[in-house]
Structures are given as C-alpha cells and as structure tokens.
N, C-alpha and C positions, 0 to 999 in steps of 0.2 A: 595457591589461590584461596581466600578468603572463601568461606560457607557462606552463599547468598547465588541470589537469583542473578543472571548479567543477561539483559538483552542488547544481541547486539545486530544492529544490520546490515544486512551486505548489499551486493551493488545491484542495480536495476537492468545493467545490460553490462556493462561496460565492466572486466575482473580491477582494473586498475584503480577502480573508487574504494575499492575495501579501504578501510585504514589500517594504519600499522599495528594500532590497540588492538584494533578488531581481529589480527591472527593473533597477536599474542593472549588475549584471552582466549580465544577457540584451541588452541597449541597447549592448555594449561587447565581448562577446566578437566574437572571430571567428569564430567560427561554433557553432547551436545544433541538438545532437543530440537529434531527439525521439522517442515511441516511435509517434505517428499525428499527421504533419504538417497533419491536415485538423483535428484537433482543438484541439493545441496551436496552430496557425494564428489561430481563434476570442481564444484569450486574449492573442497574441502584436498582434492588431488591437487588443485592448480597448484596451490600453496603451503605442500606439501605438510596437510594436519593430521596427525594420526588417531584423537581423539576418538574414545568411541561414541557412535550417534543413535538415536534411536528417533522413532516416527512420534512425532507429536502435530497432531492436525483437527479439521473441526468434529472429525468421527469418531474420534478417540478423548478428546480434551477434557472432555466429563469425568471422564471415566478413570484417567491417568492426574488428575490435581492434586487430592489426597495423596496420593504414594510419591511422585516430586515433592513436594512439601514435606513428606515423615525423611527422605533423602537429604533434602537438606539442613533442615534439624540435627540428623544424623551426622553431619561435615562433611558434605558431597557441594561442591561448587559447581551449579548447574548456567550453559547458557543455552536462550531460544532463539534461536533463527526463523525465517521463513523462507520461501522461494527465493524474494526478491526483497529490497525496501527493508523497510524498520517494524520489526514484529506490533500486532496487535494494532495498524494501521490495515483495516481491511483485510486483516491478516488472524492466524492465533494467536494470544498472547495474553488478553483481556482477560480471562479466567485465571489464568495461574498467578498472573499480574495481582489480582484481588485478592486471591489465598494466600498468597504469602503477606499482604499489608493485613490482612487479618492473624497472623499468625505470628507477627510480628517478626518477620524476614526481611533480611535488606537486600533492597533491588537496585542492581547498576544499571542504567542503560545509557549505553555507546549513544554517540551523536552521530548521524551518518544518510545514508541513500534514502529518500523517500521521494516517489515520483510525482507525488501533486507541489511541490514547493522549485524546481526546475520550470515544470508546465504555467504556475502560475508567473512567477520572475518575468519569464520571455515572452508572456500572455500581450503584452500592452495596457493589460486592464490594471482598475485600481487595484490593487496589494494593500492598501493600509489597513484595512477590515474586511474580512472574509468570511465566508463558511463553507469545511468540509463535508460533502455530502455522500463520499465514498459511491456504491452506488444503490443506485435507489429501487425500490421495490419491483421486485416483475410484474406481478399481478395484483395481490390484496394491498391497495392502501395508497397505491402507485398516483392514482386521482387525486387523491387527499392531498398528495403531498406535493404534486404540481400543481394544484391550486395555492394551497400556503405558499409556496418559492414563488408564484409571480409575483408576491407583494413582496418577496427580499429585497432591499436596495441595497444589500452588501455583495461581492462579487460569490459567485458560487461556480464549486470545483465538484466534480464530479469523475467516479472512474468508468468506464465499458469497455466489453469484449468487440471484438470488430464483428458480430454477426447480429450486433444489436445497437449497432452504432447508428445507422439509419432511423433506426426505429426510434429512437431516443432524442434525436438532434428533432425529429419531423414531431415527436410530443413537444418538445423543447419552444417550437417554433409555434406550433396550437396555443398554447397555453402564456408564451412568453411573446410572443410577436416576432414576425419573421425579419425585423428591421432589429431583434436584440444583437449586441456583439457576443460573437462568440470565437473563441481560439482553442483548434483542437490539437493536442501534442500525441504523437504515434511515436513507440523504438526510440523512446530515450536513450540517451548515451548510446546507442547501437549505430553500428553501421548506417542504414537507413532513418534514422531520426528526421524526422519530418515537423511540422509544426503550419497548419492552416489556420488563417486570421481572417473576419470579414462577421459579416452578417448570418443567421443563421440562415436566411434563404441562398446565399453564395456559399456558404458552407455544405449546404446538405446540398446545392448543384455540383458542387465540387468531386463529394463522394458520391453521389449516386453516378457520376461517369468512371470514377475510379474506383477498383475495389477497395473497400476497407481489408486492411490487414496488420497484424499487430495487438498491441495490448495501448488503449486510449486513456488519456485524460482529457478531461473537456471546462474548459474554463468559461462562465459563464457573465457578460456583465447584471449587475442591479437594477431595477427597477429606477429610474429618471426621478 
C-alpha cells in the first residue's frame, strides 16, 4: 500500500455495506486507527482482518496527530475508521484529516456508509439543497442556533441519541412551528429500521407513546 492517509467507512448497521475496497484496504494497511477497538474489533473478525489496530478517538486525537503524521512520512500506510459511517462526519477524523494536508500527505477516502444521506433520500423532503447539522449544541449556544435555523429555507438534517430525542423534536417544534415537516429515521440498515414522517406535532405524539430507541436522524423541512 502506498504511504498516505486512507479513510475509510464502514457500515452503519448493516456488515454487508462494507465494500469490497474497503477490506482490501483495511487487509493491507499498516496499521488501522479506530475510534473503540472493541467495536470495530467485531467487524474487523467478520471479515477476517488481521491488521493491527490501535484506539484513535476524541481523548486521544490531540494528542496521537503528530506521531500518525511522523508514521507516515516514515512509509506506514495508515487507515481511520469510526464506529459507524465515514470518519470525520460527527465522528474523529477532522484533525488528522488537517495535519496531514498541512504536511503535505496524501489522503484517500473510500466512498461509502453515511447515515444522514439514506435518512434524507427516503425523508420525502426536498434534497436538492441542504444542511448538515450533525448535532446541535446541549447547552451553551443551543438558543442561538435554533433561533438562526428557523429562518433556514434549505431542508435540515440533524443527528440524536434517543434519550434526547423528545427533547430535541419539542425545541424543534417551539422554535420551528409544530405544523413544520419532519422525518425521523431510527436503525438504519438494521433489522428494526424505522422511519416516521408527518408534522413535528404527529412526530413528537408518535414518540412520546412510544419509546425512542436507537441511534436518530432527524430530517427537517425549510422555512416556506
């Protein structure tokens, strides 16, 4: 393998989306940076990769850039993974991603699983312009920035945990009006993949009877 950075991403639920690139790079690098080695471990056995791995995640990232970076100088072909998805999408990867175009490193990245681009597709909403909002602030700044989004008139995507999922749709609904459209996608690719569509006041009636569970994307429409 080539000396350079390779991001690659693996699947969101589902082991059969990996691509075919995507083990043969992981099968061939020298070594593979992940963001929870007990996780990525699981997918790395599916596919029988022997590669050694090491922990690369947001507690460490600072810390571990420089020394990836003098590695691959050095002739180490390094790739990043994350849990889930395509690194450096709400994910690690945005640092090391940087140091190496500063250092003049060449960076591959695989095309592959990302869970806001499914959730928006099967959303109903427009798709020709959007914005990513991964997710949004818990506390400091959180107002601010539901105040700017109600004037977005381009559709907005959002990630949440399910124990904040209520909380989120009911600000959503304050701030954006309970008649806005909203589609929310649960367990993509997974077995239980779900996908609720309607208004944010039939949305948030939907799950306050039912629990949230899962890991969310929340598709939002624009501003009229």
């Amino acid at each position: 393998m080539e000396s350079k950075l390779y991001l690659v991403p693996t699947p969101i639920g589902n082991l059969e989306d990996i691509t075919l690139r995507a083990i043969k790079v992981l099968k061939e690098v020298d070594l593979i940076l992940a963001e929870d080695t007990r996780t990525s471990g699981k997918l790395l056995k599916h596919f029988e990769i022997g590669t050694q791995m090491q922990s690369h995640h947001m507690h460490n990232e600072h810390k571990m850039v420089a020394r990836i970076v003098e590695r691959i100088k050095g002739g180490d072909s390094i790739a990043l993974i994350s849990d889930a998805g395509t690194p450096a999408i709400s994910d690690p990867g945005f640092l090391l991603s940087r140091a190496c175009v500063e250092n003049g490193i060449e960076i591959e990245c695989l095309p592959g699983a990302t869970a806001f681009v499914p959730a928006l597709v099967n959303s109903g909403l427009p798709n020709d312009k959007f914005v990513f909002e991964g997710f949004l602030p818990v506390k400091k700044g959180r107002q601010t920035r539901l105040i700017f989004l109600a004037e977005e008139m381009r559709t907005m995507i959002f990630y949440e945990s399910p124990h904040k999922l209520l909380k989120t749709l009911t600000h959503f609904s304050e701030y954006f009006g309970e008649d806005r459209p909203v589609s929310v996608s649960r367990e993509l690719t997974k077995l239980y993949e779900e996908t609720v569509r309607g208004t944010l006041g039939e949305v948030i009636a939907h799950f306050t009877k039912k629990d949230p569970r899962g890991e969310f994307v929340i598709v939002v429409g624009g501003k009229k």
